[in-house]
N, C-alpha and C positions, 0 to 999 in steps of 0.2 A: 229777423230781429227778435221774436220770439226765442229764437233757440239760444242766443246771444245773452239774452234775459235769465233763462234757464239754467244756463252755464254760472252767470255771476251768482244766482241765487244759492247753487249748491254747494259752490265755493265756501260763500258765507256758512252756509250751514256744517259744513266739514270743521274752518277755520274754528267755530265757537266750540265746534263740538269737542274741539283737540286739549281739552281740560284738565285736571286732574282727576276729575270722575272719570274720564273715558280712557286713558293710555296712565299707564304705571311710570315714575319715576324711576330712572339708572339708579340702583342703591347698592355700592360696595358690599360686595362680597366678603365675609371675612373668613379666609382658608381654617381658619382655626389653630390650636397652638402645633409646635412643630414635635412631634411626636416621635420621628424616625430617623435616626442616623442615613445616608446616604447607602445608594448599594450600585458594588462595581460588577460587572461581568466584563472578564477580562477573554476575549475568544481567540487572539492572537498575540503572543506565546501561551502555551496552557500549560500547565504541569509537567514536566520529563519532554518536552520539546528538544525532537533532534534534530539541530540543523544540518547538511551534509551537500555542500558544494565544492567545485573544485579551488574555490579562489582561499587564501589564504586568509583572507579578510570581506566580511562581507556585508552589507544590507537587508535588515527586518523591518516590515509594516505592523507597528502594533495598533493595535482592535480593539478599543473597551469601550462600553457602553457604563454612563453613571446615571442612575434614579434617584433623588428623594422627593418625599412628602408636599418640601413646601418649595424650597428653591434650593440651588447647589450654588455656593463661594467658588470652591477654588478646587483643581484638579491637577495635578502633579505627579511625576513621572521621572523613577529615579533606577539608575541602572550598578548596580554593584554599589551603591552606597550616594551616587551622586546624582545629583537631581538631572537630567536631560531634556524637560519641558516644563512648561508652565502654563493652565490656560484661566480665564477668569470670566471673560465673555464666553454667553452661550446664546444660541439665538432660542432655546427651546429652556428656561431656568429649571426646568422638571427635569428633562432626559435629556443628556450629551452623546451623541455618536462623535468621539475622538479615532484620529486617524495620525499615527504619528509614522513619520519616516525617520530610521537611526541609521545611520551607515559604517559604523566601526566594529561590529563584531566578530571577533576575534576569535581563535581556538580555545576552547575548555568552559570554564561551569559560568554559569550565568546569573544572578540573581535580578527580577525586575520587580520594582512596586511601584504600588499606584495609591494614591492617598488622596481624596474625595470629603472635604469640606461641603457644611452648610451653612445658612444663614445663622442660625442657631449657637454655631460651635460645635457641634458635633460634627465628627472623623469616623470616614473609615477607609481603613488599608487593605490593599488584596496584593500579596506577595505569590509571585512562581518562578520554579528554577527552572533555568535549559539549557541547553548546553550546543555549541556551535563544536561537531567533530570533524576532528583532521581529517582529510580526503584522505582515501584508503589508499593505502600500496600495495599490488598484491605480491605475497610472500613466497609464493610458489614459484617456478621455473616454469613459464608457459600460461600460467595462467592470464584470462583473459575474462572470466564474469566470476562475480562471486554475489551472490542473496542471503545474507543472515536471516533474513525472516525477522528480525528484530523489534514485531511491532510495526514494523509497515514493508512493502513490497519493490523496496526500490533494489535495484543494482549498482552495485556501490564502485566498480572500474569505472564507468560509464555514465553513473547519477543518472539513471534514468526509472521511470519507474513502468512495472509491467500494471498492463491492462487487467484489472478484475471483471470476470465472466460472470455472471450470477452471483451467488453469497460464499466467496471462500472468508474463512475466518483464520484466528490465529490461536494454536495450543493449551497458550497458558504455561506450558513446561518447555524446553529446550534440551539440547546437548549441550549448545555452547552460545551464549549472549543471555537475551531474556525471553527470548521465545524462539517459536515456530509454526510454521505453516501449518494450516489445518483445512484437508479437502473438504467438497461439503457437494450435498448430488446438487446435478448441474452446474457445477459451476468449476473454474479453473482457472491461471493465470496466461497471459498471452504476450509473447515477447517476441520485438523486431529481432533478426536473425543479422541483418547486417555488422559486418566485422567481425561474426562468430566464429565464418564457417572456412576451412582448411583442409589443405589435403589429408591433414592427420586430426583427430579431435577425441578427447576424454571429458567426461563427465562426474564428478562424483559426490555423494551425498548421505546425509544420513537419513534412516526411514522406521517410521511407526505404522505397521500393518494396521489396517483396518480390512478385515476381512468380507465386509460387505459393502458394494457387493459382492459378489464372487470372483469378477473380472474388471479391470480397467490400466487405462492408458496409463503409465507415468511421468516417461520424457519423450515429448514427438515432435520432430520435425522434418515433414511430409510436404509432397505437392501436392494440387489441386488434381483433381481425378475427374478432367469434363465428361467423359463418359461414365457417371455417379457422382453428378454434383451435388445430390442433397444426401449423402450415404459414401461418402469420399473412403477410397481404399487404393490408393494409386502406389502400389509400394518399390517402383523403381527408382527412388531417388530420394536419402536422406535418410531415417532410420526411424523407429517406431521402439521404444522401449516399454514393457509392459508386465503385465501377472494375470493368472488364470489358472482355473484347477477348483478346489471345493473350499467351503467356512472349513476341513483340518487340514486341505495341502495345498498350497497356492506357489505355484513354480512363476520365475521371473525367465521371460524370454525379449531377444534381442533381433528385428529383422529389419537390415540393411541394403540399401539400393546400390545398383554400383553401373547404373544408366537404363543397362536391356532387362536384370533382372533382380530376383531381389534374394539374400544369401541372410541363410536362419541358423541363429546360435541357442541351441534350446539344450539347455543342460539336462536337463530331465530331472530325477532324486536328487543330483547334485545341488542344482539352482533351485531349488525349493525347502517350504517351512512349513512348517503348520503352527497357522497361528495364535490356535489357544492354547501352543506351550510356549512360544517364542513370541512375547510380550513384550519383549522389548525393544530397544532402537538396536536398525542393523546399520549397516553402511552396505551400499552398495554402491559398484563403480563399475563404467564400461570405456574400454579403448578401442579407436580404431584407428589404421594405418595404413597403408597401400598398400600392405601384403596379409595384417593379421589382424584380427577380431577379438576381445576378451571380453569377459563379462566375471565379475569379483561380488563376492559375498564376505563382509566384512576383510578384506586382505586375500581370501583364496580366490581361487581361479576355479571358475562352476562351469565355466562352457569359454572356447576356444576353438578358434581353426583359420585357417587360409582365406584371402580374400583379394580379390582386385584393385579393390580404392571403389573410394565411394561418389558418388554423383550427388550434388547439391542442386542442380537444375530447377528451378521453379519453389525452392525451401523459404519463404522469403520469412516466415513465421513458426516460432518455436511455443508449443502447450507443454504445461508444466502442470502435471495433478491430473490430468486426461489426454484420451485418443483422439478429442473434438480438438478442430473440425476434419483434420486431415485423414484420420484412422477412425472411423466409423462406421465400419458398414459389419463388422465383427462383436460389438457392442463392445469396446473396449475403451469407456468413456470414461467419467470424473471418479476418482480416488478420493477415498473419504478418508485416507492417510492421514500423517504428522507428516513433513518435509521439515528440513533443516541442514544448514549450511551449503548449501547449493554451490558447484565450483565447474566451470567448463575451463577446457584447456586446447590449447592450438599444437599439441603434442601425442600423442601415444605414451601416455605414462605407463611405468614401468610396474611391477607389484611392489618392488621397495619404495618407489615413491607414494603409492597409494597406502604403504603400511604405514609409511611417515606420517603420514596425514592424518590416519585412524588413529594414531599414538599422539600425535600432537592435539587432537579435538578430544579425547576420550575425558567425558567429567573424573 
């Protein structure tokens, strides 16, 4: 009964105590006046947005995040000139994460804005162009991959895009589009081999030395070497394209599997440069075919000879810019290169066809 007592007495004492002396009154805040236009981060389309799938018409997620100050009106969303959304509810009046689905876009140039209302009256617009491009065709006879390097890493037969290894970067300069590939140590591109590989196969590309280091891989696709699985050099089956030599002579050699063993095109003087006179982009191309082997420095023929056919057995992965992982027990790793216009073919090109090529690419 005491405690019962105790209980009601503290009650009371709480109850009085709950006054204006002891707890603050709720008093509206006033945000203050509205000082700042609204601001859009627009993160999906961005600037020079290249769209590239097979369909003729297709589907974009656009991304933009709007801020202002005191509250946001109105947020709208127009595409080549006409409005496409509209939204006015936010559950957050300060920040809106908008998520819009469009489903018509079509071949060629693009223009989107976004137009960001506040309570105030004040506006603000965030305009970017992109561009949704035709699905390539490729132009060649036989051809089956091609990589511009264009600014991102994708394969454009196929829309697919290759796996970046460590930090490969991109040029800045090109032959032909608006860029190209740019090796970087450790690191390199990695691409599935499926529907590449033939009884006959060419490669060809254009290339900016980087002389250091002194030796690396360029185009490999090798098997797995269980007996040196951390130091892989299993060269019966697939090919190994590469350079080696000093910072003034770096020879480009060719070494081909054909099941039991492995068959070497090493041109010697011929397939070599020295790179601190020959600064510029070369082209280089290699064919192979169930009887013969080439390897082309700009259109000529550097090394040549006889050969079996070649063995694909266990190739299931092609490195582009090094000898990792398949060709490393030689050090013949990441290429600190330029790459550009990258092209494989399901044929044994000819030299006239490879000179076609070199004349048709040449800026």
């Amino acid at each position: 009964m005491k405690r019962y007592n105790l209980i009601i007495i503290g009650l009371a004492f709480f109850i009085f105590g709950c006054t204006d002396s002891y707890i603050d009154e709720i008093i509206a805040v006033d945000p203050g006046p509205d000082m700042e236009a609204p601001e859009i981060n627009l993160t999906y389309p961005v600037e020079g947005t290249l769209i590239r799938v097979t369909e003729q018409v297709t589907s974009i997620t656009i991304n933009a995040e709007v801020t202002d100050d005191i509250e946001i009106q109105s947020v709208k969303f127009s595409l080549n000139g006409s409005e496409i959304a509209s939204f006015d509810e936010f559950k957050d009046f300060r920040r809106a994460m908008l998520q819009l689905d469009y489903d018509n876009i079509t071949n060629g140039e693009h223009v989107l804005t976004v137009t960001a209302n506040d309570l105030s009256g004040k506006t603000t617009t965030k305009t970017v162009n992109f561009e949704k491009v035709a699905p390539y065709v490729p132009i060649y006879d036989g051809e089956i991959f091609y990589m511009p390097f264009d600014g991102d890493n994708m394969e454009l037969v196929s829309i697919r895009n290759a796996t970046r290894i460590g930090s490969p970067a991109f040029a800045g300069t090109s032959v032909q589009g608006s860029n190209a590939f740019a090796g970087a140590a450790d690191s390199y591109l990695s691409f599935p081999t499926a529907g590449l590989l033939n009884e006959e196969f060419s490669a060809v590309f254009w290339y900016k030395i980087n002389n250091v280091p002194d030796r690396a891989g360029i185009l490999t696709i090798g098997p797995p070497d269980p007996n040196n699985p951390t130091n892989m050099n299993n060269r019966t089956h697939g090919f190994r394209f590469f350079r080696e030599g000093s910072p003034t002579n770096q020879t480009f050699k060719l070494n081909v599997g054909n099941g039991t063993n492995d068959n070497w095109f090493d041109g010697g003087g011929a397939a070599s440069i020295n790179p601190t006179v020959n600064t510029d982009w070369i082209h280089l191309a290699f064919t192979i075919s169930g009887t013969t082997v080439a390897v082309y420095i700009d259109g000529q023929v550097v090394s040549q000879g006889t050969f079996p056919g070649i063995s694909w057995t266990g190739t299931d992965i092609m490195s582009i810019a090094s000898g990792a992982p398949r060709f490393a027990e030689w050090g013949h790793l990441s290429d600190r290169s330029f790459f550009d216009e990258l092209r494989l073919f399901n044929k044994a090109l000819s030299q006239q066809e490879i000179q076609t090529i070199i004349a048709a690419e040449t800026p």
